[in-house]
C-alpha positions in Angstrom: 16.9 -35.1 15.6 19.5 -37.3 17.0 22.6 -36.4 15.5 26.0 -37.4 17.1 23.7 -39.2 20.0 25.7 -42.6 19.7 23.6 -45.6 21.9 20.6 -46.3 23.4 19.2 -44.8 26.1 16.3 -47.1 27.2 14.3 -44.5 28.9 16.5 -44.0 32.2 19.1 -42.1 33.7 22.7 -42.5 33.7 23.1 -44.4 36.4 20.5 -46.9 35.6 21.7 -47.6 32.6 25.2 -48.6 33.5 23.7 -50.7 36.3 21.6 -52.3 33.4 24.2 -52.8 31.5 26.5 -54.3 33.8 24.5 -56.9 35.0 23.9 -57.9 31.1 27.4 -58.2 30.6 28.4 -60.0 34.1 25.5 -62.7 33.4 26.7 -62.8 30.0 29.8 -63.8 31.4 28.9 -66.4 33.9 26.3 -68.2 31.9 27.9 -67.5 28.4 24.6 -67.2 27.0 21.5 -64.6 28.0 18.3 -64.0 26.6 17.0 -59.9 26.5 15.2 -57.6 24.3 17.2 -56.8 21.0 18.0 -53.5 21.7 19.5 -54.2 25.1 21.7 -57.2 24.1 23.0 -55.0 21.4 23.7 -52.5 23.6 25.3 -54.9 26.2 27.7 -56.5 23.3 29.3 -53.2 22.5 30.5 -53.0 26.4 31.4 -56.7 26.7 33.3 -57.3 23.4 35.3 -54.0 24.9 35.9 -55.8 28.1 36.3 -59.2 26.4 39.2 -57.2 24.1 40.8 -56.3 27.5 40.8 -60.0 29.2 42.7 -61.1 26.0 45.6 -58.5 26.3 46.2 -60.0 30.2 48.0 -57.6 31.9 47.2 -55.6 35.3 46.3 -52.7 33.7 43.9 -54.1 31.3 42.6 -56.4 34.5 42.2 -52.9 36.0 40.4 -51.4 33.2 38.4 -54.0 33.3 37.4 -53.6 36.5 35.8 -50.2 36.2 33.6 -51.3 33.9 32.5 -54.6 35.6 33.4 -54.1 39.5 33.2 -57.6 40.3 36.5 -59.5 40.7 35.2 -62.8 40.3 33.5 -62.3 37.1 37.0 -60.6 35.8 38.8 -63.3 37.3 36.7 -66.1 35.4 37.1 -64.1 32.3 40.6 -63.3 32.4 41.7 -67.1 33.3 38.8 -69.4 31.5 37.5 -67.7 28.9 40.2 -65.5 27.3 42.4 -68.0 27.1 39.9 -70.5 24.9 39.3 -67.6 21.9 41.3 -67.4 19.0 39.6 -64.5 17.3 40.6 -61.2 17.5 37.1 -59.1 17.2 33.4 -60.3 16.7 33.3 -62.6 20.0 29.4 -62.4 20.6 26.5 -62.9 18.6 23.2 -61.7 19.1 20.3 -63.8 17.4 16.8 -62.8 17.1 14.4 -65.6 18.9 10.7 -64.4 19.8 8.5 -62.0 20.5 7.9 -61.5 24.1 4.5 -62.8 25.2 3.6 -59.5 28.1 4.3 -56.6 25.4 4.8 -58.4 22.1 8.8 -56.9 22.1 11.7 -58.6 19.9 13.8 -61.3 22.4 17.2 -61.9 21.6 19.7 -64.7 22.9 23.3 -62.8 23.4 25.9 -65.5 23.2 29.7 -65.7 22.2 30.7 -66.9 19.2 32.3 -69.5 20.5 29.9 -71.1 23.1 30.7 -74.6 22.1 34.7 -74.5 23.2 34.0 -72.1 26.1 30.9 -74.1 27.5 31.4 -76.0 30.9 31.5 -80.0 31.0 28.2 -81.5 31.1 26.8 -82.6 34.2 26.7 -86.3 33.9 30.3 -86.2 33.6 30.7 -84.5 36.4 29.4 -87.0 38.2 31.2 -89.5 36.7 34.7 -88.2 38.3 32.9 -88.0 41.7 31.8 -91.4 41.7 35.6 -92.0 40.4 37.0 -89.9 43.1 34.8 -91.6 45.7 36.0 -94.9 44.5 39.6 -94.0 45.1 39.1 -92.5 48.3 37.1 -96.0 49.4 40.2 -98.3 47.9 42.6 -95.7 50.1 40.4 -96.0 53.3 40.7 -100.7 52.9 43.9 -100.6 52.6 44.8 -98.0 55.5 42.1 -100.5 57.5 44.0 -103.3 58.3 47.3 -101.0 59.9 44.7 -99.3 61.7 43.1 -102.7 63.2 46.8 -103.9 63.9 47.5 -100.8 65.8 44.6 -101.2 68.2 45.0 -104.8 68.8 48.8 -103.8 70.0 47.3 -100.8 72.2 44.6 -103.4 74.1 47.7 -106.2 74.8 49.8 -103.1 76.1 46.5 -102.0 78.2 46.4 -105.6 79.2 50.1 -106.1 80.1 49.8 -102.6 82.4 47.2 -103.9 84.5 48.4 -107.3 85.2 
């Protein structure tokens, strides 16, 4: 019997499981959206909705705490600025929706995602590349109209090179 046993122990040690776990939550957090097995995406949500919970407080210490769980700064550091900032709620962030069974061993997939995605997700690509190509066009329009000054500047530096050796 399992009594007062609380998660899931997926058949490893300590250690592996936190390393597991971790690396759930910090693709969870760079991708927003992950695709595991049921039990392991449930498993993960209970340790990112905790960390998620800490990002929206804001403070050093809860940036600290943070950072025991998940020790890497740039993941905390995406989550405390970009994605903490964006959610309203104040419990329930992820989601975790059955999709398939996996093809090797026939096990339940699940897609772990926040609540959210829709507000949280990054710009689409194509417009993305539609304030290169608008950056790039500014920096060409700059570059013709520094031209000219830069043309008038040699010419004066050749008559001056001219005037020296006569």
């Amino acid at each position: 019997m399992r009594h007062k046993v609380a998660g899931r122990g997926f058949g490893r040690n300590a250690n592996q499981r936190k390393a597991l776990l971790r690396g759930l939550v910090t693709s969870l957090i760079e991708h927003l959206k992950i695709e595991t097995t049921v039990a392991k995406a449930k498993e993960a949500r209970r340790l990112a909705e905790r960390i998620i919970t800490f990002s929206k407080r804001g403070d050093l210490h809860s940036r600290r705490l943070a950072l025991s769980h998940i020790p890497n700064n740039k993941i905390i550091t995406k989550l405390f600025n970009e994605i903490a900032p964006k959610i309203t709620r104040s419990s329930g962030y992820l989601r975790v929706v059955k999709t398939r069974f996996r093809a090797g061993d026939n096990s339940d997939m699940a897609i772990l995602e926040f609540v959210d995605y829709d507000l949280l997700k990054p710009e689409k690509k194509e417009e993305k590349k539609e304030a290169r190509k608008e950056a790039k066009k500014e920096v060409k329009k700059e570059n013709k109209e520094e031209k000219p000054e830069v043309k008038k500047e040699k010419k004066k530096a050749k008559t001056a090179k001219k005037e020296v050796k006569e």
